[in-house]
C-alpha positions in Angstrom: -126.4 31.9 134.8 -130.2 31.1 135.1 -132.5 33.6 136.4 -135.6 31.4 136.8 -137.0 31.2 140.3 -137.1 28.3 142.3 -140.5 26.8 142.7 -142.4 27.0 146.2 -142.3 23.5 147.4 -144.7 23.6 150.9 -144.9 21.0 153.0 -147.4 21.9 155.3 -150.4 19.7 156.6 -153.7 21.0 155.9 -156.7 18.8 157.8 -159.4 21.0 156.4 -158.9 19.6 152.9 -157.6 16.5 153.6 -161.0 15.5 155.6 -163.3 17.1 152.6 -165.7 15.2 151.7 -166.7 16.6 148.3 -163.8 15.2 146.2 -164.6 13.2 143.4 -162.9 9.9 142.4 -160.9 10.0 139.3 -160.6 7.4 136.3 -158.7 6.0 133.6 -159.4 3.4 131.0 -156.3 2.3 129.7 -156.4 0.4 126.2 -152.9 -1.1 125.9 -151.9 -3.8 123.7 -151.9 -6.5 126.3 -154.5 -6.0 128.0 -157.0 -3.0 129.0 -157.9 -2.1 132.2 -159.4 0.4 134.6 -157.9 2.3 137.4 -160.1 4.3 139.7 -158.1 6.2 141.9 -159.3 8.6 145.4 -159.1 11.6 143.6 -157.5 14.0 141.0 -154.7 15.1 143.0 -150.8 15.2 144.1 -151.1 11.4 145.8 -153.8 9.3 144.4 -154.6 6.3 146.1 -155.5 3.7 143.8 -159.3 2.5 144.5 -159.9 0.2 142.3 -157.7 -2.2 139.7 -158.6 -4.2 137.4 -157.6 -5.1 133.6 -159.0 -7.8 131.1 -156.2 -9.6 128.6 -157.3 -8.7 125.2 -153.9 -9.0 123.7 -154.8 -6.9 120.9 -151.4 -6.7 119.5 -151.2 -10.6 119.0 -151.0 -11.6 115.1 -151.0 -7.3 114.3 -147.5 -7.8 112.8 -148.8 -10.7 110.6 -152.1 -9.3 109.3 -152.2 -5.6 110.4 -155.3 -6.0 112.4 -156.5 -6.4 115.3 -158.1 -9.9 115.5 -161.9 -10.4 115.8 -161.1 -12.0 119.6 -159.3 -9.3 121.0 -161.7 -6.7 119.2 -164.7 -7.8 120.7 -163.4 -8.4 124.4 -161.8 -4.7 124.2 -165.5 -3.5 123.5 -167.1 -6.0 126.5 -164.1 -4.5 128.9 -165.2 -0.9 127.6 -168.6 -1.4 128.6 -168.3 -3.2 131.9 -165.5 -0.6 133.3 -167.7 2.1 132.4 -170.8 0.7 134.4 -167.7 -0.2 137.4 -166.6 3.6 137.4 -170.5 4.8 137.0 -171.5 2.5 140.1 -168.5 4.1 142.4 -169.6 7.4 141.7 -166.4 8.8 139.5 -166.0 12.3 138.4 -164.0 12.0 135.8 -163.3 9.5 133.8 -160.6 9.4 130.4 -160.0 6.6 128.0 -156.5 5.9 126.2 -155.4 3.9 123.5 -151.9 3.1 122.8 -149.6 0.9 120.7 -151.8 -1.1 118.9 -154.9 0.6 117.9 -152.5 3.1 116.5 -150.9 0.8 114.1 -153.9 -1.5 113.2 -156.0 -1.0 110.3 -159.2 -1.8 112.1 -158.1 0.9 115.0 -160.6 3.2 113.7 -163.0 0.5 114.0 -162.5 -0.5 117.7 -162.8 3.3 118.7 -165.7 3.7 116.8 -167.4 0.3 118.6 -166.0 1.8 122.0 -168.0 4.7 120.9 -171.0 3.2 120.0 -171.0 0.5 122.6 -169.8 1.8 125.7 -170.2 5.3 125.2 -166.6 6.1 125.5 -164.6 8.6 123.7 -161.1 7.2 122.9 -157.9 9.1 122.8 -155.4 7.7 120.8 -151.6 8.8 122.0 -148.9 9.0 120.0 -146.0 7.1 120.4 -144.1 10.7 121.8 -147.1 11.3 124.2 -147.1 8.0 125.6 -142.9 8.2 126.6 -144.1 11.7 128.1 -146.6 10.8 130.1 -144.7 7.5 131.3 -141.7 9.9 132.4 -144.4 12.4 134.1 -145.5 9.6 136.0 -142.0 9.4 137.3 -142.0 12.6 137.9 -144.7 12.8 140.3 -143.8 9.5 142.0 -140.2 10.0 143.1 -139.0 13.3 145.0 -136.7 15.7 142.2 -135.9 12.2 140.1 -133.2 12.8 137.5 -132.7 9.7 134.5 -134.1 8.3 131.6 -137.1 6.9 131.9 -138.3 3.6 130.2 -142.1 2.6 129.7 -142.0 -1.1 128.4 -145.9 -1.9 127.2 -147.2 -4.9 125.2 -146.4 -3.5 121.9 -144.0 -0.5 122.3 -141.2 0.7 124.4 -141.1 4.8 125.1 -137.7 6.5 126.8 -137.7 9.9 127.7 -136.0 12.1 130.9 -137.3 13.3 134.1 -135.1 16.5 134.8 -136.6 17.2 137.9 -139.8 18.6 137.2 -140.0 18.7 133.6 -139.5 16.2 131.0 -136.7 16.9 128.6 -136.6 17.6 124.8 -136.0 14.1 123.2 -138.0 10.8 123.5 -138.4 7.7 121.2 -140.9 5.2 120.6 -139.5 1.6 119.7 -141.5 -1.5 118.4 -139.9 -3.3 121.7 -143.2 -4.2 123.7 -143.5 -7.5 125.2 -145.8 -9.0 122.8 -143.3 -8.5 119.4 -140.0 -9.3 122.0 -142.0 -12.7 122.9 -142.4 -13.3 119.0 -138.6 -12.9 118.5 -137.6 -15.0 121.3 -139.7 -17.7 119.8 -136.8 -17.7 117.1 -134.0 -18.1 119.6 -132.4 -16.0 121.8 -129.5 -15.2 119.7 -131.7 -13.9 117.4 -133.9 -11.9 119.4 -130.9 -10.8 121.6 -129.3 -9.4 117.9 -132.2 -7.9 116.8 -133.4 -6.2 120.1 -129.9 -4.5 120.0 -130.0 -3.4 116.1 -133.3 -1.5 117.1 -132.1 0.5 120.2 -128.2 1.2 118.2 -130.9 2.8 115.5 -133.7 4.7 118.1 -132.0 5.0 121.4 -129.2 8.0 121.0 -126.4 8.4 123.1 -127.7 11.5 125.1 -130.3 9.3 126.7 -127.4 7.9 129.3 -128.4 8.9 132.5 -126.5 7.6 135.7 -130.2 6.7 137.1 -133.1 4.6 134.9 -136.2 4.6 135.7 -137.9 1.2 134.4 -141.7 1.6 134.0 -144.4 -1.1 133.3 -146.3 -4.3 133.8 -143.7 -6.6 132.5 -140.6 -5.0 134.4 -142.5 -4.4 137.7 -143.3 -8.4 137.6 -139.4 -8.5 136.9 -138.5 -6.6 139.8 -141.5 -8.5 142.3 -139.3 -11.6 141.3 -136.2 -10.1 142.4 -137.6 -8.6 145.8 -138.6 -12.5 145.8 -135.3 -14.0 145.0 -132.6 -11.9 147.5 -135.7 -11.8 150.3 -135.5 -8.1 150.1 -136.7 -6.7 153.5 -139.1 -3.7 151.7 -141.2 -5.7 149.2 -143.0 -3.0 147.8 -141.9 -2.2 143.9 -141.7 1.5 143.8 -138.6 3.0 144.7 -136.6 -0.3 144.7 -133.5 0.4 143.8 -130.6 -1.8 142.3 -126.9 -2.0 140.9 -127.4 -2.3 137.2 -124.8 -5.3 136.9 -126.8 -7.2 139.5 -130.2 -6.9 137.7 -128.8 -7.7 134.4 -127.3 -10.8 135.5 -131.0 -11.6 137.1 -132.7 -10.9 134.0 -130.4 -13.0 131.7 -131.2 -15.9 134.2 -135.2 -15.3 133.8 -134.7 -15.5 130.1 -132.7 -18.5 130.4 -135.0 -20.2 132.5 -137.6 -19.5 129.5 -141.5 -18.7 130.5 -142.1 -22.2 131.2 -139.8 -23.0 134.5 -141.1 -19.7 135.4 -144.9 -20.6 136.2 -145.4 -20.8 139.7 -142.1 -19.3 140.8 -141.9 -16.7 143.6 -143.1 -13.8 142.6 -143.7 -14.5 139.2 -148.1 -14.3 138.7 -149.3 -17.0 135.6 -150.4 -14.1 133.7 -147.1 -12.7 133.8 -144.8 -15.9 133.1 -145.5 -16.1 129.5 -143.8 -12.3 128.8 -141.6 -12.2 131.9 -138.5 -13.6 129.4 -139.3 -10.7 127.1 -139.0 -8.4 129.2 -136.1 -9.3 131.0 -134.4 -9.7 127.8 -135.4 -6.3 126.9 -134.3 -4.4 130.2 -131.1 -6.2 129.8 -130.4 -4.7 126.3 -131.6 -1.5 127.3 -129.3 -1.1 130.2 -126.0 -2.5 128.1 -127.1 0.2 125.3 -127.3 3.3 128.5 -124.8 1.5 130.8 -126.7 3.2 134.3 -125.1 3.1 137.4 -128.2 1.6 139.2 -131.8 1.0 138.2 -134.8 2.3 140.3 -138.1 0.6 139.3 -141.3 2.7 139.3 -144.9 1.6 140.1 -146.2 4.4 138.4 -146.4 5.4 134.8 -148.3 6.7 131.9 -151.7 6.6 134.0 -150.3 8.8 137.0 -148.6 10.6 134.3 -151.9 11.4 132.7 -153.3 12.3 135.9 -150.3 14.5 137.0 -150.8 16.1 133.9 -154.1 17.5 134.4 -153.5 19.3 137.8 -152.8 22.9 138.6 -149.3 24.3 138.7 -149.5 25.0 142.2 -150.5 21.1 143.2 -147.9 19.9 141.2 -145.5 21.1 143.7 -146.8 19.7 146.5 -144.5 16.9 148.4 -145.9 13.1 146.8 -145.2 11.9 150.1 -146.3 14.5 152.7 -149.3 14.6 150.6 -150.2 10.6 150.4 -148.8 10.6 154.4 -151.5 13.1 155.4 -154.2 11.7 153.5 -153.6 8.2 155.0 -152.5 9.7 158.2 -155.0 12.3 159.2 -158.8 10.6 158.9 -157.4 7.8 161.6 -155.9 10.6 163.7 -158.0 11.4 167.1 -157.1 15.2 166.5 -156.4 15.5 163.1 -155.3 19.3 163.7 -152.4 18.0 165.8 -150.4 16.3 163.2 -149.6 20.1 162.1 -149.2 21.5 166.0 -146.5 18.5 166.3 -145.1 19.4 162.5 -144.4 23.1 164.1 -143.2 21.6 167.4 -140.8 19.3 166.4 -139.4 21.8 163.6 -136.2 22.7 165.9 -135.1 19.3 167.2 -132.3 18.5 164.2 -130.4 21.5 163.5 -129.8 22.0 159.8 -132.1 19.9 158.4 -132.2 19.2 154.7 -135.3 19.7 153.3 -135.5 16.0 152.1 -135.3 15.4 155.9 -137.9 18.0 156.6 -140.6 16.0 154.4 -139.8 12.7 156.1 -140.1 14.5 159.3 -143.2 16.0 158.4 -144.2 12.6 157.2 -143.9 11.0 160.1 -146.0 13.9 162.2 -149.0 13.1 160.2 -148.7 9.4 160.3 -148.1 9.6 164.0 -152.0 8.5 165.3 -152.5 5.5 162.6 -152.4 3.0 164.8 -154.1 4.3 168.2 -157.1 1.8 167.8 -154.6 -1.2 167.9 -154.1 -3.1 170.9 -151.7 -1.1 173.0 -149.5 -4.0 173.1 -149.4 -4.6 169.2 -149.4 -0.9 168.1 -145.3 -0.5 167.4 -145.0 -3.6 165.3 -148.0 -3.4 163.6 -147.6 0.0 162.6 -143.8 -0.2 161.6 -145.0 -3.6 159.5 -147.9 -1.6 157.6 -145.4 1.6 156.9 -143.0 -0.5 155.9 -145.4 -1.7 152.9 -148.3 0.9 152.2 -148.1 2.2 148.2 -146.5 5.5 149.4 -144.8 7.4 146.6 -142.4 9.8 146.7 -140.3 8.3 148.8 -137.0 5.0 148.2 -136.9 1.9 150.5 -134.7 3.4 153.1 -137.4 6.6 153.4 -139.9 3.9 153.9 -137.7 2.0 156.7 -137.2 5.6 158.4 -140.9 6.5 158.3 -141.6 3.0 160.1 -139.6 2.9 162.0 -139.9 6.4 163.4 -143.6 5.7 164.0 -142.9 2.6 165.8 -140.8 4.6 168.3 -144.1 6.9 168.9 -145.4 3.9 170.2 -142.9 2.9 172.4 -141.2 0.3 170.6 -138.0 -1.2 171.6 -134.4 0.1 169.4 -133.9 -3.8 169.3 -137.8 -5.1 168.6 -136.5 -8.1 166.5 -139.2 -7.8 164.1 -137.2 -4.2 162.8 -134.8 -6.7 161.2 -133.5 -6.9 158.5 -135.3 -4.0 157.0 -133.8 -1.5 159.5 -130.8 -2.9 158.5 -131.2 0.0 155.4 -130.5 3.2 157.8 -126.7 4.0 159.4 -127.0 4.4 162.6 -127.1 7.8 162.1 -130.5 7.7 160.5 -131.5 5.1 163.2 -131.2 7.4 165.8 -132.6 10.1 164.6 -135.6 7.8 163.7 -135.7 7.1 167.7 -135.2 11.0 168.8 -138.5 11.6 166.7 -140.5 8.7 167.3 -139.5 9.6 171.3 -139.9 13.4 171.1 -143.4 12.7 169.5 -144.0 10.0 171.8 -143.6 12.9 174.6 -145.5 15.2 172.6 -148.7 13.0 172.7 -148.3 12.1 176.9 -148.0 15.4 177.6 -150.1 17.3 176.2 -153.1 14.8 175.7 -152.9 15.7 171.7 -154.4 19.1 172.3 -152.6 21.2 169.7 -153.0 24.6 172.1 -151.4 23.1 175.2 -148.7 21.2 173.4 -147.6 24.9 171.4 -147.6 26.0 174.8 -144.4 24.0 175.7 -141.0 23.6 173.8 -138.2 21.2 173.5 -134.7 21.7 174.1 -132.2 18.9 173.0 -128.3 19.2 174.1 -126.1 16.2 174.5 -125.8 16.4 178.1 -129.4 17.3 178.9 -132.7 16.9 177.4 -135.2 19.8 178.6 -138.8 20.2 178.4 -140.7 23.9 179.0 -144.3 23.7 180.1 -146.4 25.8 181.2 -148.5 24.9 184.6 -151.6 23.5 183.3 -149.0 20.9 181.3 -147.3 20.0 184.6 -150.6 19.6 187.0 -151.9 18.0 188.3 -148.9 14.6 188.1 -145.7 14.4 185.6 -144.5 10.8 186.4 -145.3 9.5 183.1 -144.3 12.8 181.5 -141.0 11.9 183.3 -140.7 8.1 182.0 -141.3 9.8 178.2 -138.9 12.4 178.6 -135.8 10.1 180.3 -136.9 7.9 176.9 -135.9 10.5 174.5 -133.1 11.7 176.0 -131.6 8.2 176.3 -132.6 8.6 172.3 -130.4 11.6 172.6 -127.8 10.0 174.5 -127.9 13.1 177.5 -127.6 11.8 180.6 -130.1 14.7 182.5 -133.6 15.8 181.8 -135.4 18.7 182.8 -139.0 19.9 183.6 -139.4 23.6 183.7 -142.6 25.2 184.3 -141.9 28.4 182.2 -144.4 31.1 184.7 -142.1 30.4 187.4 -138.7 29.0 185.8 -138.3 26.6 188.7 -136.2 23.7 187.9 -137.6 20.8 189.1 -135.2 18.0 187.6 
């Protein structure tokens, strides 16, 4: 029986550092062997907001199998991407900024070259990972982008493809590095499917052991996030955003066999599909599918984040690491729009007795939702639900799966007073039972309450308490709450309790305990 103590895993909201000033941006210049590119993100921390994104296609893997160098085209434009992301990161004032190299400078002959260029050029010192470093930071990425995930994680790049596990908050023991990027997959394919198809599988039999089955995979990388963009685009998915989308692995098999059948030609200009990434989309559909037949996953959930955020996670203290992804990324997104930034926490407190048991998985959404609660209070009044259950539904949280992000929404767009049947909630609220729904509605409400009654002064709203039963609905105020008129108070509280379902509400002014409704 383990001994080892369970991590402390807050999930409080702190305004004071969230609305610091002084925190540097962070960097990474990743030198892959499609492309390289630079990521500047808000900061070193739990949920980075990506900045800044851009990458230059230097293919420097193209012809390595053939010569075992890296060709003079793709050398030179590496160097020319070095120098102009460093003046980029200079120019937005970055703290910090590291610079990887992957795949293809590790096998060429001229690698040593190109980091010694970088050096002299750019000014850029280049870390070279190996082939085990890279699948571990690709599966700490995973790590700190999902809430506890458990699986095997895959990290698809132009020249190699890295599995490892998530267990939670460590990686595990094993991981393998397989010449399986998109660029040498694309060169099989070019002999015929069959081929590549045969080959492809000879390579993971040999590499990919049988202890790597996990009922959940994680795919991770350019290639398989275009894949999964084109399959949010062909079922009209109502949460486009990548990460956390989640699927059978039967029904994204048979989509990739179709994208490699349909061959990168027929897929230029198709939705979803970008021209950059039509030319390797086949390989790496091809690739997941083989994957997937060798681990035989009961579903697939695709990550946005991945050896960068891995990187990144890497390098913070214990103590951050534990911090929620989402209550983090929802307070720093939440909190500088607020009016009173400090009432996100007084509503976090005040709402912490409404469901009784709660998990806490639904702790952190409800927590969530309390610092998101004053995004959208510069829209017009009329537009403020729908806009702001239209944003949620799409902003790059982490941390959290496509139901979450429906739940988040559309809690917030009961805050505002939006309608149960708003027809612009469909199809994605389509993704919560209607248990979920309505507990979405008795937050949004309560909150929504919270706000009218107390004018979002965190002291006057602690001064009050809510008290949820199914036949009645009661709020305790004290009398400056109640003076000098409750009507509207009255409207916000008959709301939540037809949330509730109670058929009574209450108003008691606590000093004098006179029931006045």
């Amino acid at each position: 029986m383990s001994t080892q103590k369970e991590p402390h895993r807050p999930l409080d909201l702190d305004p004071a550092r969230v609305l610091r000033a002084d925190r540097p941006h962070y960097a990474i210049i990743d030198i892959g062997s499609n492309s390289v590119r630079l990521m500047v993100y808000d900061e070193l921390g739990r949920a980075p907001l990506p900045r800044f994104n851009e990458k230059s296609l230097a293919r420097l893997a193209e012809g390595l199998a053939e010569t075992g160098a890296i060709a003079p085209d793709g050398f030179r434009r590496t160097v020319e991407a070095a120098r102009r992301f460093r003046a980029i990161a200079e120019a937005m004032g970055v703290g910090k900024l590291d610079v990887t190299a992957t795949e293809a400078i590790r096998r060429a002959s001229n690698g040593p070259d190109l980091v010694a260029a970088i050096a002299a050029e750019a000014g850029l010192q280049v870390r070279i990972l190996s082939g085990a470093e890279e699948a571990r930071y690709a599966a700490l990425g995973v790590i700190s982008g999902f809430f506890r995930p458990v699986g095997a994680v895959g990290d698809m790049g132009g020249g190699s493809l890295e599995i490892a596990e998530a267990i939670d908050d460590h990686v595990g023991e094993a991981s393998v590095s397989l010449p399986l990027g998109a660029l040498p997959v694309e060169a099989l394919l070019a002999q015929g499917y069959e081929i590549a198809k045969r080959r492809v599988d000879e390579i993971l039999r040999a590499g990919v052991k049988a202890s790597f089955a996990r009922p959940v995979f994680y795919p991770v990388g350019g290639g398989w996030r275009a894949l999964a963009k084109a399959h949010i685009e062909a079922v009209g998915a109502p949460v486009r955003a990548v990460h956390g989308y989640a699927v059978e692995t039967s029904v994204i098999r048979a989509f990739a066999k179709s994208i490699v059948r349909a061959g990168a030609a027929k897929l230029v200009g198709a939705p979803g599909v970008s021209t950059r990434r039509a030319r390797t989309l086949p390989a790496a559909a091809l690739t997941l599918d083989r994957v997937l037949k060798r681990l035989a996953p009961d579903k697939v959930i695709f990550s946005a984040l991945g050896l960068r955020e891995g990187l990144l996670y890497s390098q913070l203290e214990e103590s951050e690491r534990y911090l929620d992804p989402l209550v983090e990324g929802a307070q720093f997104i939440g909190l500088p729009f607020a009016r009173v930034p400090a009432f996100a926490p007084a509503l976090a407190a005040w709402t912490a007795d409404l469901f009784p048991r709660e998990t806490p998985g639904e702790k952190r959404l409800r927590v969530a939702v309390c610092a998101l609660s004053d995004i959208a209070w510069r829209d017009a009044v009329d537009l403020r639900a729908e806009e702001s259950f239209r944003r949620l539904l799409q902003f790059p949280f982490i941390g959290v799966d496509h139901p979450e992000r429906v739940f988040l929404a559309a809690a917030v767009h009961a805050r505002y007073a939006g309608r149960a049947d708003a027809p612009w909630l469909q199809p994605a609220i389509g993704l919560l039972d209607p248990a979920l729904q309505r507990r979405a509605q008795i937050l949004g409400r309560a909150i929504l309450l919270g706000y009218r009654f107390s004018g979002a002064v965190p002291a006057m709203l602690m001064s009050a308490s809510l008290r949820l039963d199914p036949e009645c609905v009661r709020l305790e105020v004290s009398p400056a709450a109640r003076a000098p008129d409750s009507e509207v108070v009255v409207d916000r509280l008959r709301w939540l309790a037809a949330a509730v379902g109670a058929k009574r509400t209450e108003i008691v002014v606590r000093e004098e305990k006179e029931r006045l409704r």
